[in-house]
C-alpha positions as CSV (number, residue, x, y, z in Angstrom):
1,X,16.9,23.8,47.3
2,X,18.6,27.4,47.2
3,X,17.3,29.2,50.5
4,X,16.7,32.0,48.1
5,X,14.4,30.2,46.1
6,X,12.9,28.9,49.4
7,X,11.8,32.0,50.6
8,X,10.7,33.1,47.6
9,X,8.2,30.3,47.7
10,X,7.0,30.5,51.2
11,X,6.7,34.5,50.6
12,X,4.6,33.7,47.2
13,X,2.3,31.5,49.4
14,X,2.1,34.2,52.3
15,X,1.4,36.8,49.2
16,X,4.2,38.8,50.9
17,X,7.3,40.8,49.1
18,X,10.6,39.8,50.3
19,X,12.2,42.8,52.3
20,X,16.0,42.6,50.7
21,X,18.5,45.2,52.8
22,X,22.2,45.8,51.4
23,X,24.8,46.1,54.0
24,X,28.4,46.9,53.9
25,X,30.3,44.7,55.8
26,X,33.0,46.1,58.2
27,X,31.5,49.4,58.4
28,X,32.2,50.1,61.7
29,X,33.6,46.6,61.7
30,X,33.1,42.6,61.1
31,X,31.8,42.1,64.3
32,X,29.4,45.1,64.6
33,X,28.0,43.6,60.9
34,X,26.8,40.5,62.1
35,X,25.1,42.1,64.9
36,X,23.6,44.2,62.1
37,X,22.3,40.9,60.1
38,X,21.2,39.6,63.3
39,X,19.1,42.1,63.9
40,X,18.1,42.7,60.3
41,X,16.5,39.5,60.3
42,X,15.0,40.3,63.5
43,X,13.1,42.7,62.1
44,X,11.8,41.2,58.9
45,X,14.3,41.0,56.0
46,X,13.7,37.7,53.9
47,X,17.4,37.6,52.7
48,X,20.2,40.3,53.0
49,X,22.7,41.8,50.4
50,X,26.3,41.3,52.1
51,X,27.9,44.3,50.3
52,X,31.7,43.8,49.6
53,X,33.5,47.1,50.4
54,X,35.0,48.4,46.8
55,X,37.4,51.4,46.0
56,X,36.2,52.2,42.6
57,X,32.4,51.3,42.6
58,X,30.4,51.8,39.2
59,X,26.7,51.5,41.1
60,X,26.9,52.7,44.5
61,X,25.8,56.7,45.1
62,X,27.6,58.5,48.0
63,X,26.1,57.2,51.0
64,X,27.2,53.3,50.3
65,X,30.8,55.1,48.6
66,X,31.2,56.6,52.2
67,X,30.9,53.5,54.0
68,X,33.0,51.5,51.6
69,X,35.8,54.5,52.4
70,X,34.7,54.2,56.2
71,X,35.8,50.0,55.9
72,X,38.6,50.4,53.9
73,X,40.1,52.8,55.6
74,X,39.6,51.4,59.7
75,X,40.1,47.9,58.6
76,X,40.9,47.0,54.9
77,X,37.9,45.1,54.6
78,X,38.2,42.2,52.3
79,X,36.1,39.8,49.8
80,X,37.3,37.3,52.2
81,X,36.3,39.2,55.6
82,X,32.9,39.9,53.9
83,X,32.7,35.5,53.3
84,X,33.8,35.5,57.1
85,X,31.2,37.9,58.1
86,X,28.5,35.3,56.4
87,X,30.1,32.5,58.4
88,X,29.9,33.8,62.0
89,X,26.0,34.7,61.8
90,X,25.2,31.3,60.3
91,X,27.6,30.0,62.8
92,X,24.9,32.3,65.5
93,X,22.4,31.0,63.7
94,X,20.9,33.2,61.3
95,X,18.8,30.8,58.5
96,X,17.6,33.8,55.7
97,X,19.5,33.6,52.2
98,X,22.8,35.6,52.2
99,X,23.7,37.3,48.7
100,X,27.4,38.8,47.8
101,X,27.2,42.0,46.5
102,X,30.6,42.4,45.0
103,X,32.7,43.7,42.2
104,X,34.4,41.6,39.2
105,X,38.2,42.4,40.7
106,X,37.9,41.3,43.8
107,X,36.3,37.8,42.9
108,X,39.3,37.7,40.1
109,X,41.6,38.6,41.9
110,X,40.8,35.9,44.8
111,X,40.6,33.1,41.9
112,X,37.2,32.0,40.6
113,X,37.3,28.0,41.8
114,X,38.3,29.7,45.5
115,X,35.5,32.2,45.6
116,X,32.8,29.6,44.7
117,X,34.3,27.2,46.9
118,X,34.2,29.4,49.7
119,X,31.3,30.8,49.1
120,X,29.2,27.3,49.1
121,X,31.1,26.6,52.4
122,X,30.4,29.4,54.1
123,X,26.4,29.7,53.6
124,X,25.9,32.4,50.8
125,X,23.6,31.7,48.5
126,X,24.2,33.7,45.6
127,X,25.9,36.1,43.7
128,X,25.7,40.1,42.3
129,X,28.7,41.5,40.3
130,X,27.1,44.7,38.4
131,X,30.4,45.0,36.3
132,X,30.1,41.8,34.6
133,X,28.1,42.0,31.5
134,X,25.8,39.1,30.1
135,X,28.7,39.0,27.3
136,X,30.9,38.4,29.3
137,X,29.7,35.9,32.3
138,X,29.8,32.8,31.0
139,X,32.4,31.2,33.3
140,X,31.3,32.9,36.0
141,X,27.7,31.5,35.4
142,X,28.6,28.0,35.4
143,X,30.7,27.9,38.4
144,X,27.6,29.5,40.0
145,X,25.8,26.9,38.6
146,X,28.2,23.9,39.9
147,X,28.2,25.3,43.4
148,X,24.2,25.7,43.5
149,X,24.5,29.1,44.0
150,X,22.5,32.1,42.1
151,X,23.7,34.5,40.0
152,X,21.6,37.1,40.2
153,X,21.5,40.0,36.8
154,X,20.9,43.9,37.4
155,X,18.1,45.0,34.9
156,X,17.9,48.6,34.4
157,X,15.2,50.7,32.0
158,X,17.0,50.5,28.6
159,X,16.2,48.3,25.4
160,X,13.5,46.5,25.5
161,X,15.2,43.6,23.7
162,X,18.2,43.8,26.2
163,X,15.8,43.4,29.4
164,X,14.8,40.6,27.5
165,X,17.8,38.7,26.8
166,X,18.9,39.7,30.6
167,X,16.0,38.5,32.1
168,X,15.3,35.6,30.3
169,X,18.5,33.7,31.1
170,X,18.5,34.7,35.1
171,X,19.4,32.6,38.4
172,X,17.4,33.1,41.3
173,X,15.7,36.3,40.5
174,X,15.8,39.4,38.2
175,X,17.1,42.3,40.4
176,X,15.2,45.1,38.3
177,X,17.0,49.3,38.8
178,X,14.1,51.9,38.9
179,X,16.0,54.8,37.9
180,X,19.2,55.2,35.5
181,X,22.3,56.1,37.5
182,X,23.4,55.0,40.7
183,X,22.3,54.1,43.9
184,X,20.8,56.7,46.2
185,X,17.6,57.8,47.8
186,X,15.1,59.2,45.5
187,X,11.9,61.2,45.0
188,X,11.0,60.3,41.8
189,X,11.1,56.8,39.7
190,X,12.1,56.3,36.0
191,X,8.3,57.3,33.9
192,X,8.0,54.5,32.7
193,X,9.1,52.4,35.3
194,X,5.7,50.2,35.9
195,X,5.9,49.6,31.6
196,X,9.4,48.0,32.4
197,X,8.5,45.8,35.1
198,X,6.1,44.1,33.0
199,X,8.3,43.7,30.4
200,X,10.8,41.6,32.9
201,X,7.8,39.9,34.2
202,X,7.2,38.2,31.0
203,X,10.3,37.6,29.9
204,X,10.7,35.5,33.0
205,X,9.4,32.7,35.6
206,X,11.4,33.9,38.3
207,X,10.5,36.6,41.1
208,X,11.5,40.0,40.3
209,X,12.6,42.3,42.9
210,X,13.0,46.4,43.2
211,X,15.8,48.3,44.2
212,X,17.5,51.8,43.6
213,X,16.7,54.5,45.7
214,X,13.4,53.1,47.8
215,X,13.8,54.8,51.4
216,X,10.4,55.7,52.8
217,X,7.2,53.7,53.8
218,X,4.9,54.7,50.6
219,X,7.8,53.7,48.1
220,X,8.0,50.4,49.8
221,X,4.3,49.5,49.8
222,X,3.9,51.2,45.7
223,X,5.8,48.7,44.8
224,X,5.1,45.7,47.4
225,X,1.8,44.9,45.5
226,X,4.1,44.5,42.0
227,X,7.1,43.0,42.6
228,X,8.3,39.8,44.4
229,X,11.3,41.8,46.2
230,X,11.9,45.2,47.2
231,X,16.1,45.8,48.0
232,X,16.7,49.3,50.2
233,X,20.4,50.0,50.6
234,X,21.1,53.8,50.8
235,X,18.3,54.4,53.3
236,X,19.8,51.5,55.4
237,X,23.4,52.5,55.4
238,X,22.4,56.4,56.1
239,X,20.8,55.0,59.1
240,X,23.6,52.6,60.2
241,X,25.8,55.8,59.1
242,X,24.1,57.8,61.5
243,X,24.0,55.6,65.0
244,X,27.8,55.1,64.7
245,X,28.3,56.4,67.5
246,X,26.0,54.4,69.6
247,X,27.3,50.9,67.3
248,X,31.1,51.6,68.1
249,X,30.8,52.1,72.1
250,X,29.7,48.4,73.8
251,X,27.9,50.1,76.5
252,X,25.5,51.8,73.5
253,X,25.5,49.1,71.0
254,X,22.1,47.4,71.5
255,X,21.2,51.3,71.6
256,X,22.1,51.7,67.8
257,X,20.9,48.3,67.2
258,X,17.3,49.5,68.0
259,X,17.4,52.1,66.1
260,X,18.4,50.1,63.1
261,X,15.3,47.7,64.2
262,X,13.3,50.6,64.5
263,X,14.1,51.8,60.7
264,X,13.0,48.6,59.1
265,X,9.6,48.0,61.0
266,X,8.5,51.5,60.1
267,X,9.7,51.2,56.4
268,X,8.3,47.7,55.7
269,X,5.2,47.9,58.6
């Protein structure tokens, strides 16, 4: 069985949502990231977004753009080094389901039978890629498929006939946007956000999850009683963003590490 779905069920039966965190990897570096997932599932995340650092992002607000600038430019963070990063924390032995977050180029431009190779051998255990349209994912969908890994669709508030046809044909689960636009911490949610989480709930068996601008305590636990998962990236990478300077000097990394510890147990409680 997929670890994701493996969770999902021991969650279900502890009638707990999944705490899902987006990282970028190689911001500071590869090394410091794994410490990061280390500790993230530490502290209580269920599985972990391993976000692929991207030049020209289409989702991601300022806060994940600026590390993706922070990686590129220190290290010229790859696809691959992002696979690599999975590698050494399973290889230190972190168990919890590891997801790609990644645009279409780089998997293209990698090859599609080397990707999915690589990423079965290396322990990731499914797939985002917000660029690629349900028209268009076909081939994508089947390698996934071959490999046993999940790929997993964005749903955002539009038609209700396309949230639908998205979620109705999903892998894993349905990662449902609360607000139109990109990524970011909010205040507010879509109005008629709780109307289009029911519609994905029955338009699918699989768990639904939350992301999108959730940062504090009280938008965690409004939607922890609704929805199966609840992703926080922005909020995350802010914090790892602002204990840089503890996370890049060895003498202060278990320092920043804390703090990043600290984040989670007061978001999720």
């Amino acid at each position: 069985m997929n670890r994701i779905d493996r969770k999902f069920a021991e969650l279900r039966e502890q009638k707990q949502p999944a705490f899902i965190p987006f990282l970028t990897i190689g911001d500071p570096d590869v090394r410091t990231s794994v410490d990061i997932i280390k500790e993230l599932e530490k502290a209580g995340a269920a599985m972990i977004e391993l976000g692929v650092p991207y030049s020209d992002p289409l989702a991601d607000g300022p806060v994940i753009q600026r590390s993706s600038m922070r990686a590129l430019k220190a290290n010229r963070i790859s696809i691959l080094d992002c696979i690599g990063a999975a590698r050494e924390a399973r290889s230190e032995g972190c168990e919890i389901p590891f997801i790609l977050f990644t645009y279409y180029n780089p998997v293209l431009q990698t090859g599609l039978d080397r990707i999915f190779k690589l990423l079965q051998e290396n322990g990731i255990d499914g797939l985002i890629i917000p660029d690629l349209p349900m028209e268009e994912d076909e081939e994508v969908r089947a390698l996934a498929q071959q490999h046993g890994l999940h790929l997993i669709p964005l749903v955002a508030p539009t038609s209700k006939e396309r949230v639908q046809r998205i979620a109705s044909r999903a892998s894993g689960f349905v990662y449902c946007v609360s607000s139109l636009g990109v990524t970011g911490t909010r205040t507010e949610f879509h109005s008629g956000i709780d109307e289009f989480l029911t519609t994905v709930k029955s338009s699918t068996d699989l768990p639904i999850a939350i992301g999108f601008g959730i940062s504090t305590p009280e938008q965690f636990a409004r939607f922890a009683g609704t929805c199966d998962g609840i992703v926080v990236g922005s909020a995350l990478v802010r914090t790892v963003e602002e204990t840089l300077p503890l996370l890049t000097n060895e003498s202060t990394k278990s320092q920043g590490l804390s703090k990043i510890h600290e984040f989670v147990r007061q978001l999720i409680g």
